[in-house]
N, C-alpha and C positions, 0 to 999 in steps of 0.2 A: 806634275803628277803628285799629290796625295797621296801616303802611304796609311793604311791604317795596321793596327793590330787588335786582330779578336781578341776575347777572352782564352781561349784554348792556344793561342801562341804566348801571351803570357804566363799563364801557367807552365809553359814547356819550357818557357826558357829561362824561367826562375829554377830548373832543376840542373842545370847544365854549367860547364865548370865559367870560368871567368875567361879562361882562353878560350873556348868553343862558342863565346859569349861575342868574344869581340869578333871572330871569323866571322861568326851568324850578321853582325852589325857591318860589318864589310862588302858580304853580300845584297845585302839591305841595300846600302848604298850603291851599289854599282846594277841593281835590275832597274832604274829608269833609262840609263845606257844603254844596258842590254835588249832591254824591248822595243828602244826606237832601231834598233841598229842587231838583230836577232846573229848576224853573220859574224858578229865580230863577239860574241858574249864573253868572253874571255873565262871563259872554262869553267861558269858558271851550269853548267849541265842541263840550261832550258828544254823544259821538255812540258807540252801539253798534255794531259794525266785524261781527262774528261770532256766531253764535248758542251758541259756546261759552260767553260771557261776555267777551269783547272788548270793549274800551271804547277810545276817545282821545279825550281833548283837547287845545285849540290852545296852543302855548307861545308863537306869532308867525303871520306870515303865511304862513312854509315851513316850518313845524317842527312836529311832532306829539308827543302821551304818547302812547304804547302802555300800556295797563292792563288786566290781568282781577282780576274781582270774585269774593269768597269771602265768607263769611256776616260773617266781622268781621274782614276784610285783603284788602288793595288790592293788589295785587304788579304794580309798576311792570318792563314785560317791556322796550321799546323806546323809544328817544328818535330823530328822524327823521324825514327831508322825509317827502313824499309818495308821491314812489315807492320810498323804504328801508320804509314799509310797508307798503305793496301788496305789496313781497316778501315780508316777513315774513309776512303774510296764508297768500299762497300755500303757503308750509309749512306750515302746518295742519294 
């Protein structure tokens, strides 16, 4: 599986500290796992957001992935609390 990153996840993640940095790259790593294997995500907080194919998981306890799903690539869209993706959402 392919992971890509938008432009709007790089930006988000050039604001964020160097520890929330590497959690973010943790998670990163560990959703090819979690998606062949949804049962076992390991606390990863998968959760389908859109019926586009919108997906997040948790990077903390205020901070979200924004991801849509392609047959074989992940394309990481948004990094952000809870309400930077409710907005995000909204544009749709």
């Amino acid at each position: 599986m392919r992971i890509t990153l938008g432009d709007g996840v790089q930006r988000d993640v050039a604001r964020l500290s160097s520890s929330v940095r590497a959690r973010l790259f943790e998670v990163i790593l560990a959703l090819p796992a979690a998606l062949r294997d949804p049962q076992r995500h390991s606390g990863l907080g998968l959760r389908k957001l859109h019926a586009s194919g919108i997906w997040e998981a948790r990077i903390g306890l205020d901070l979200r992935l924004v991801f849509a799903l392609a047959k074989d690539e992940t394309f990481l869209v948004k990094v952000g609390s809870h309400d930077e993706v409710r907005r995000y959402l909204r544009g749709l």
